[in-house]
C-alpha positions in Angstrom: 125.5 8.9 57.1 122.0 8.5 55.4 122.0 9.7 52.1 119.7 13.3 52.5 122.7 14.0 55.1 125.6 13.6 52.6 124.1 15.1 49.5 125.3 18.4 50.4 129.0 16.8 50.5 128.5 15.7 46.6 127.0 18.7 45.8 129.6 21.3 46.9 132.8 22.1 45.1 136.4 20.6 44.5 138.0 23.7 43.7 139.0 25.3 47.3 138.9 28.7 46.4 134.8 28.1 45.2 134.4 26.0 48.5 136.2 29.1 50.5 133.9 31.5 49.1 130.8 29.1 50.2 131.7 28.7 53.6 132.4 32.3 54.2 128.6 33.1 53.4 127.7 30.6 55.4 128.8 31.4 58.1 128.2 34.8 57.8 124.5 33.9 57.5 125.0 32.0 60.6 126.7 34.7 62.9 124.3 37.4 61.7 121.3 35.1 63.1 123.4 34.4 66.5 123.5 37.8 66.9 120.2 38.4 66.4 119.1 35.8 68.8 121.6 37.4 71.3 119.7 40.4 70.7 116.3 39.1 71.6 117.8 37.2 74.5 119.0 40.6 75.8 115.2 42.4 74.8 113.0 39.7 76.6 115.8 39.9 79.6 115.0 44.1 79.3 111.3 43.1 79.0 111.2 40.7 81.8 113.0 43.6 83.8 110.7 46.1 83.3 107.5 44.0 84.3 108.6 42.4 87.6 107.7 44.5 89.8 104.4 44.9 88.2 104.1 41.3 88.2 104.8 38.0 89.7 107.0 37.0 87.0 107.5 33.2 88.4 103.6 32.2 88.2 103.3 33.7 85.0 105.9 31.9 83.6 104.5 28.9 85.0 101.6 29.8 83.9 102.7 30.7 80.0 104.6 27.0 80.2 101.3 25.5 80.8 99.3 27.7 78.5 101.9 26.5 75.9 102.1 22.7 76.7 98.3 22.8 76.7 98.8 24.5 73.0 101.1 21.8 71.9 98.8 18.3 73.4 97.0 16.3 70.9 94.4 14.9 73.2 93.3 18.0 75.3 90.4 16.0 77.2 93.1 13.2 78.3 95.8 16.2 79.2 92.9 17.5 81.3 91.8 13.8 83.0 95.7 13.5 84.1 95.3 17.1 85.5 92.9 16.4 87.5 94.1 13.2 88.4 97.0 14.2 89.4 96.1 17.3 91.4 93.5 15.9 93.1 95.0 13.0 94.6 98.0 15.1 95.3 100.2 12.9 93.5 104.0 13.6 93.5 105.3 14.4 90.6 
C-alpha cells in the first residue's frame, strides 16, 4: 500500500471506543449520499418517464453521449477527421 493510501491507518485512533465513534459518522455520511443518489436515480427515471412520449428518448440519448464525449476530447479537429472517416467509409465499428 503506497504511503498517501495508508496515512489514514496511522492517523486514526487506538482507543476502540474513539475509532467506533469515527466509523459511525462515516458511514452515516456515506448512506446519506447513497440515498441521495437513489433519489436522483429514481427522479431522472420519473423525468425520462414523463418525456418519452414527447420524445424519442433513444436518439437523444445517443445524441447527449456524443454531445458529451465531444465535451470531454482534447483534440476536437482529430475527433472530427475520425468521424468522418469512419462514417464515410462505413466502417464497422
Amino acid at each position: 500500500m503506497s504511503e498517501a493510501t495508508n496515512a489514514g491507518a496511522d492517523a486514526q485512533p487506538d482507543e476502540l471506543n474513539e475509532l467506533s465513534a469515527i466509523v459511525e459518522e462515516f458511514t452515516k455520511k456515506i448512506a446519506y449520499i447513497e440515498n441521495e443518489m437513489e433519489t436522483l436515480k429514481e427522479d431522472r427515471k420519473a423525468i425520462v418517464e414523463e418525456y418519452k412520449e414527447k420524445l424519442d428518448m433513444k436518439t437523444l440519448n445517443a445524441a447527449m453521449k456524443i454531445v458529451k464525449t465531444k465535451r470531454a476530447v482534447e483534440h476536437k479537429h482529430t475527433l472530427d477527421n475520425f468521424l468522418e472517416i469512419l462514417e464515410t467509409r462505413d466502417l464497422s465499428v
